[in-house]
C-alpha positions as a printed NumPy array, in Angstrom:
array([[-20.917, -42.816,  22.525],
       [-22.397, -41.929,  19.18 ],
       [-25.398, -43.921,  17.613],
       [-22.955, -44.643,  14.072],
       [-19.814, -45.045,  15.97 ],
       [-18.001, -48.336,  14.868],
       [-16.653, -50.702,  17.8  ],
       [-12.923, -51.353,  17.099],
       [-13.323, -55.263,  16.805],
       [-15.257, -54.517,  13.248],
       [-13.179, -55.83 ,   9.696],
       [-12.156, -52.705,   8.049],
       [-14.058, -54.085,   4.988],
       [-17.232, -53.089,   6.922],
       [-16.099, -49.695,   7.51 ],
       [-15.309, -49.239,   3.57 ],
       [-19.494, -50.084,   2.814],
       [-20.409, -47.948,   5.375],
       [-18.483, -45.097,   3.854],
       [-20.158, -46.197,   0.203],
       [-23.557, -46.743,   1.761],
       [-24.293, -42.904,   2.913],
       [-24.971, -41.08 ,  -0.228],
       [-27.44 , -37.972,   1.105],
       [-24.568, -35.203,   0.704],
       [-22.993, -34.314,  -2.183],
       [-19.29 , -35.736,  -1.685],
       [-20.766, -39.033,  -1.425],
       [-22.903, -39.206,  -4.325],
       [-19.892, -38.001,  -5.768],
       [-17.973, -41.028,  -4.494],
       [-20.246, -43.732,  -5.322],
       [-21.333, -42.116,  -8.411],
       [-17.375, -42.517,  -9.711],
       [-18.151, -46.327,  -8.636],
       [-20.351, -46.455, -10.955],
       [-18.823, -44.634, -13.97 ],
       [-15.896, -46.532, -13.483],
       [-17.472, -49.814, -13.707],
       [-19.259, -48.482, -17.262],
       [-16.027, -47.165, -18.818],
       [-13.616, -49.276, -17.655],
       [-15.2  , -52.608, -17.47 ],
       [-14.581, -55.228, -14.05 ],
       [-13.804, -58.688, -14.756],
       [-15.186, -59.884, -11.417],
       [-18.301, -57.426, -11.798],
       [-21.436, -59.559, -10.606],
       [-24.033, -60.686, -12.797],
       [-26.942, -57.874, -12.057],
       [-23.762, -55.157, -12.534],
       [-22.948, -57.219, -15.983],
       [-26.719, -57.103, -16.819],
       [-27.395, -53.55 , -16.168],
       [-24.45 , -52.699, -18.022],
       [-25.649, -54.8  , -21.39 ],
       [-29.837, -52.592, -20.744],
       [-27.581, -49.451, -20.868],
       [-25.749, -50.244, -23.343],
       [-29.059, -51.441, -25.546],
       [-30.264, -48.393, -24.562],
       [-27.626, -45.77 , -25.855],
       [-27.468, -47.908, -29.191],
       [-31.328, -47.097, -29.378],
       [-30.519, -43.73 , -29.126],
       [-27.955, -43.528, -31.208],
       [-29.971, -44.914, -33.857],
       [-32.801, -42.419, -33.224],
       [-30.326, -39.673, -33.664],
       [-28.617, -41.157, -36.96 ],
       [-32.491, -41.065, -38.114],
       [-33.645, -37.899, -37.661],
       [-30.179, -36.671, -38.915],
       [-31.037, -38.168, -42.131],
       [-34.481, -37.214, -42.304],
       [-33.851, -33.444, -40.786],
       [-30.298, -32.989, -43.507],
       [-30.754, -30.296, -45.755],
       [-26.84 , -29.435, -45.716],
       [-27.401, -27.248, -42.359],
       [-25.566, -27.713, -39.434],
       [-28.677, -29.574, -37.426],
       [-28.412, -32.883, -39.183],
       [-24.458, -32.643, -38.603],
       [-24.942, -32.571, -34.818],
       [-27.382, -34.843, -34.85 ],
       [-25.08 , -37.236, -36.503],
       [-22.234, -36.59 , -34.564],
       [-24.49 , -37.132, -30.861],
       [-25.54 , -40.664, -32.484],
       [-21.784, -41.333, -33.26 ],
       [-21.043, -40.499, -29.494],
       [-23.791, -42.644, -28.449],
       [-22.885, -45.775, -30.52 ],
       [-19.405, -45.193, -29.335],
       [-20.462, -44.901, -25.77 ],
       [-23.048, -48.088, -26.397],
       [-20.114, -49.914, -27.613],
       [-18.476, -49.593, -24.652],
       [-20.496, -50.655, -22.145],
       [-21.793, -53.268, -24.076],
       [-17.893, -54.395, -24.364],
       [-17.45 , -54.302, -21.019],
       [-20.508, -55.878, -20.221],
       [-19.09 , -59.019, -21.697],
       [-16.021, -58.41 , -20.367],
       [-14.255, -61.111, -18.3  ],
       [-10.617, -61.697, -16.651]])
């Protein structure tokens, strides 16, 4: 009998958080990684109140760095190309901070 083997009597729901719970090798950090990406883009109206909150911090936090980059695009432009893709990373990161902040807020 193996140590992880699961007795046949166990809900299947158990066998699903087992399956999210090992993360050491890569195609399940690549599993529960999607988890989480999903949750940020789309949005979950029965996401729990920690997921809510730690989508509003990273949302805060990509709006702060959007603003940073919209800043030192206007201080850096001289008509060059470096303040243009400065200001277009700070556009992707207030777009990006938008949504998560959305669907932070988001409910069903």
């Amino acid at each position: 009998m193996k140590i992880n083997s699961i007795p046949p009597n166990e809900p299947p729901d158990l066998e699903e958080l087992r399956k999210r719970q090992r993360n050491t090798l890569w195609p399940d950090t690549f599993a529960n990684s999607r988890v989480f990406y999903t949750l940020l883009w789309k949005g979950s109206p029965d996401a729990t109140l920690v997921q809510r909150i730690g989508m509003g911090l990273l949302g805060v936090i990509y709006l702060l760095e959007g603003y940073s980059f919209f800043a030192t695009a206007l201080a850096v432009f001289q008509g060059d190309y470096t303040g243009a893709l400065k200001a277009a990373g700070g556009a992707g990161f207030l777009l990006l901070a938008g949504r998560a902040c959305r669907n932070a807020f988001l409910r069903g």
